[in-house]
C-alpha positions in Angstrom: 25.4 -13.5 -7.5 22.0 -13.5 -6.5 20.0 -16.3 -7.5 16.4 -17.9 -8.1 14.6 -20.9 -8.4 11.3 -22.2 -8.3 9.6 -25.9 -8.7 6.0 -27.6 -8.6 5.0 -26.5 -11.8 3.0 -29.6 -13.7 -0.2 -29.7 -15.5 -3.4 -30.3 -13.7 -7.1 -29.8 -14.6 -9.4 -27.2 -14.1 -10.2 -26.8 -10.6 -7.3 -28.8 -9.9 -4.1 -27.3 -7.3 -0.7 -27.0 -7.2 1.8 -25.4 -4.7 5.3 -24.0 -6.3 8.1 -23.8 -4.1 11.2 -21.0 -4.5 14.4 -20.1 -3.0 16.7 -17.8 -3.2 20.5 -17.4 -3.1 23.0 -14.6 -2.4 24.0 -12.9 0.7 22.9 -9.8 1.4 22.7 -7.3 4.7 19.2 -6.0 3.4 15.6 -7.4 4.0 14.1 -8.2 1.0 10.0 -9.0 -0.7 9.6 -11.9 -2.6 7.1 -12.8 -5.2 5.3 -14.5 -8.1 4.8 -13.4 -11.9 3.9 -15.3 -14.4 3.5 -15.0 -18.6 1.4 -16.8 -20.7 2.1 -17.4 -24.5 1.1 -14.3 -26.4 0.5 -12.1 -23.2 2.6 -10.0 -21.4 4.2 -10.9 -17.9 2.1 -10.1 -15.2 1.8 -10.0 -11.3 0.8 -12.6 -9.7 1.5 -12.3 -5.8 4.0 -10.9 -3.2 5.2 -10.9 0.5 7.1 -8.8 2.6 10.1 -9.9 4.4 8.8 -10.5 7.5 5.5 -12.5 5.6 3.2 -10.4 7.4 1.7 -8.7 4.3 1.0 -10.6 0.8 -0.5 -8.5 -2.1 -2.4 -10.2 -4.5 -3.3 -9.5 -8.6 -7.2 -9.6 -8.8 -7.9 -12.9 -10.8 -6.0 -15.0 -8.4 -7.9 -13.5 -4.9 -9.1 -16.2 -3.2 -7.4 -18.9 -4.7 -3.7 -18.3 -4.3 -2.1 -18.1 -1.4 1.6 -17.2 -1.1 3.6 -17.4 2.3 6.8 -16.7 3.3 9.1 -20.1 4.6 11.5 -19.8 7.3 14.1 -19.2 6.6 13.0 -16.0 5.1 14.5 -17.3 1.8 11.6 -19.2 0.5 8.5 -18.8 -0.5 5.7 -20.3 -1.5 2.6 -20.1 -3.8 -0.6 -22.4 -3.2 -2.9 -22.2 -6.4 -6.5 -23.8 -5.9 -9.3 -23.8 -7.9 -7.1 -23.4 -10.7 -8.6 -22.0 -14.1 -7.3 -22.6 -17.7 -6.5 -18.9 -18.1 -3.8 -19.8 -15.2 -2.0 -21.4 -17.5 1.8 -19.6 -17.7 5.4 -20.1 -16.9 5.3 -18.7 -12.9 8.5 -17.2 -12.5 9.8 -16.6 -8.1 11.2 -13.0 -7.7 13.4 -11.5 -5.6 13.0 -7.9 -4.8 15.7 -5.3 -4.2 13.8 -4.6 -1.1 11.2 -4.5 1.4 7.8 -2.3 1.0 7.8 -1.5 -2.4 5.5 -1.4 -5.1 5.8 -4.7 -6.5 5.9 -4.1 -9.9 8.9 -5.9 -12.4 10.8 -2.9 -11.8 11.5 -3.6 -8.6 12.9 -7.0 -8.9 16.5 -7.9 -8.5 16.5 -11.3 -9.6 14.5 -13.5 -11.7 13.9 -17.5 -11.8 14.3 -19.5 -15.0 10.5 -20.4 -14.7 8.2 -23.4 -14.4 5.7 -24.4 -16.3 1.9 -24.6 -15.0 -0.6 -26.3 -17.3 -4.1 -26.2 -16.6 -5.9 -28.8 -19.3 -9.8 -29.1 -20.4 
């Protein structure tokens, strides 16, 4: 019912950018978060970045501070997640979330829906 999919993954090298794209399906009356995870081979998924419903407020994991930036489209069913200054160790399948909601912790737990993935390759 509720669905997910993201794009722009590629491979670029260090230092290098890319901007992933995502949008989501599936009515629904409540105001939702979306986000970024992503997992790398041998590594558990992690958080990468989120933002609120209204795009007002975007959380982001540590090692990406400063060089990711993720923004809310409009309609509110997009999103999107600038990497710059990207580092081998970004190097993952990014995968778009939905959240069940708006304002909470945005841990895995809290997502409703998951994309299928793209693939971002950052080569030395």
């Amino acid at each position: 019912q509720v669905q997910v999919e993201e794009s722009g993954g590629g491979v670029v090298p260090p230092g290098g950018s890319l901007r992933l794209s995502c949008t989501t399906s599936g009515r629904t009356f409540s105001f939702y978060a979306m986000g970024w995870f992503r997992q790398a081979p041998g590594k558990e998924r992690e958080f990468v970045a989120a933002v609120n419903w209204s795009g007002g407020r975007t959380t982001y994991e540590d090692s990406v501070k400063g060089r990711f930036t993720i923004s809310r489209g409009n309609p509110k069913n997009t999103v999107y997640l600038q990497m710059n200054s990207l580092k081998p160790e970004d190097t993952a399948v990014y995968y778009c979330v939905r959240y069940n909601s708006d304002g909470y912790e945005y841990s895995g737990d809290n997502v409703r829906s998951w994309g299928q993935g793209t693939q971002v390759t950052v080569s030395s």
